[in-house]
C-alpha positions in Angstrom: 0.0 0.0 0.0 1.1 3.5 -0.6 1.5 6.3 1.8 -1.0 8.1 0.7 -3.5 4.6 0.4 -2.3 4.1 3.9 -3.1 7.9 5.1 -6.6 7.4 3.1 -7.4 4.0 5.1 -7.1 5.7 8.8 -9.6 6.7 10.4 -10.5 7.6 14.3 -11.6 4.2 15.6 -13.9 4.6 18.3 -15.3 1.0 18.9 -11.9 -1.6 19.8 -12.5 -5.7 20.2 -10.7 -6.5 23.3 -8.6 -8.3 21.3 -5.2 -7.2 23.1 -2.4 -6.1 20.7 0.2 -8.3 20.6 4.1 -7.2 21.8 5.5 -7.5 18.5 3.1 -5.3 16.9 3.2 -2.8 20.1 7.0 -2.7 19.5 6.7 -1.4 15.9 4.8 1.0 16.6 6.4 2.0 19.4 9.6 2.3 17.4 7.6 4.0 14.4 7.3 6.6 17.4 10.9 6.6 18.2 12.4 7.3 14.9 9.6 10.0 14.3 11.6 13.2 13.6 12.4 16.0 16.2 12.9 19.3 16.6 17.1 19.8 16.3 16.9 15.7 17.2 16.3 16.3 20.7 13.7 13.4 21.2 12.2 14.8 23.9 9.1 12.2 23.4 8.1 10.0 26.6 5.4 7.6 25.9 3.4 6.1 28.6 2.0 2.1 27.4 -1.0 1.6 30.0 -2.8 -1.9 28.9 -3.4 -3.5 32.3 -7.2 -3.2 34.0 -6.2 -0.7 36.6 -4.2 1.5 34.3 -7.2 1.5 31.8 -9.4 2.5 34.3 -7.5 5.3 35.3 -7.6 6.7 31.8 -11.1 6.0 32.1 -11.3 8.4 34.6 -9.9 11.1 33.2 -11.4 10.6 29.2 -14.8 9.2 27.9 -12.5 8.7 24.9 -11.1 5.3 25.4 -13.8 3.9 23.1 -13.2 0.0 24.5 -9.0 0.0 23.5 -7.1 -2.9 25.1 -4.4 -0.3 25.2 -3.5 3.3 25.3 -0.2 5.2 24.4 0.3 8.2 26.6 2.2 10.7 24.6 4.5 13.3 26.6 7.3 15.5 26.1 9.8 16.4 28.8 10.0 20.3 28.8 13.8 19.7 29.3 14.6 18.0 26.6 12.7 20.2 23.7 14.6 22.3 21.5 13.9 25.8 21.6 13.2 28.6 19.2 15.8 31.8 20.0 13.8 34.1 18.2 11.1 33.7 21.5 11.5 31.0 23.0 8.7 29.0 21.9 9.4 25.2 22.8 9.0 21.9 20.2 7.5 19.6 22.7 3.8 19.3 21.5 4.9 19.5 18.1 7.5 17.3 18.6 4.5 15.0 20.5 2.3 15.2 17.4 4.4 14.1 14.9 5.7 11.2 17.2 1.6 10.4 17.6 0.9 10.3 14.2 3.7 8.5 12.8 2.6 5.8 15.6 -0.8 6.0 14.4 0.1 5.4 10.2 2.0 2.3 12.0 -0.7 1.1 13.6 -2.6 0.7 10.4 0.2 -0.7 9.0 0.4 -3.3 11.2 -3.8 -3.9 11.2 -4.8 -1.8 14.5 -6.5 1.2 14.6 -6.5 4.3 16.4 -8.0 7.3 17.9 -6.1 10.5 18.2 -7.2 11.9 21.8 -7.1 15.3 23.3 -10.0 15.1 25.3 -8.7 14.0 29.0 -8.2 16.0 32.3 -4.7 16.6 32.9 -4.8 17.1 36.4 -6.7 13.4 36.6 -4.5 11.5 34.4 -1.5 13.3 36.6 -3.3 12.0 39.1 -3.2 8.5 38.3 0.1 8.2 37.4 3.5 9.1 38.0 4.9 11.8 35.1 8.2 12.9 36.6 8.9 16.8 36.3 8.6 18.4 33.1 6.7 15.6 31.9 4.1 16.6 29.9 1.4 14.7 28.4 -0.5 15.7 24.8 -2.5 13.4 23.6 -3.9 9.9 24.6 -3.7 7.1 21.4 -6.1 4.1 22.1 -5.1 1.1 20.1 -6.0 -2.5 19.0 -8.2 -4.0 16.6 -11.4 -2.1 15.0 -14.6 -4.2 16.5 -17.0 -5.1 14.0 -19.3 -1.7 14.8 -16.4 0.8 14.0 -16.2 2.8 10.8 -15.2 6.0 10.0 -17.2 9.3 11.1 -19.4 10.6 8.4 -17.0 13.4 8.6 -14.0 11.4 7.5 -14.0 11.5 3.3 -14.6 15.6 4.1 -11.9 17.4 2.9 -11.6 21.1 1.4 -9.9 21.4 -1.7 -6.3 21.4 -1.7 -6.8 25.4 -2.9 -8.8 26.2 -0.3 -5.6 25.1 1.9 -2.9 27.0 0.0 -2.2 30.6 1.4 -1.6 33.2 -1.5 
């Protein structure tokens, strides 16, 4: 499949089998995540693998966004490790986060899992279930494991605007 078959075939799953992923197909896209590029290289990505009951109740408790996934990837940066912009400042650790996230999730569909993207969670909860050491912060949640029967893309999903309505004159 191409890239841009692959990029076409994702879609937000939000309706997993409890099917648990197996470790060899965790670890690629785990590593999918570790090669993703970085700011300067810095790799300031910190990813969080919560798949046991207690741990996925925890997320439960701080997102309704779970949607049934054996497992979740809790992406972070770590403040201290980003590269940052001298002009002002600005810090690469969510962008560096979001490319780590989505080169995760075009592996995930590469390897037959599906994903959801997730922002929707209460910091201060998920901090409060688990141990982030200092300057850890999280960015996005990324259920995973195999599509149940019921899940299909949103209706939304095939919407795109023209590629000239995206292009700045």
């Amino acid at each position: 499949m191409s890239f841009l078959e692959l990029a076409r075939a994702r879609y937000s799953v939000r309706s997993f089998d409890a099917r648990p992923v197996e470790p060899n197909k965790l670890l690629l896209v785990l590593e999918a995540g570790r090669i993703a590029p970085t700011a300067h290289n810095d790799q300031p990505q910190r990813i969080l693998v919560v798949s046991d009951p207690e741990g996925l109740k925890k997320v439960d408790e701080c997102t309704p966004c779970r949607f049934g996934a054996p497992t979740v990837l809790v992406v972070c940066y770590d403040s201290a490790a980003c590269w940052e912009r001298s002009y002002d400042g600005a810090k690469s650790g969510e962008v560096d986060a979001s490319i780590v996230t989505t080169h995760m999730m075009m592996a995930a569909i590469d390897a037959g899992l599906g994903t959801c993207w997730v922002m929707n969670f209460d910091p201060a909860k998920l901090r409060a279930g688990f141990v982030f050491p200092e300057g850890v912060v999280p960015v996005a949640l990324l259920p995973i494991g195999y599509p149940s029967d019921a899940a299909a893309p949103s209706p939304r999903h095939a919407q795109r605007e023209p590629l000239e309505t995206l292009m700045l004159k």
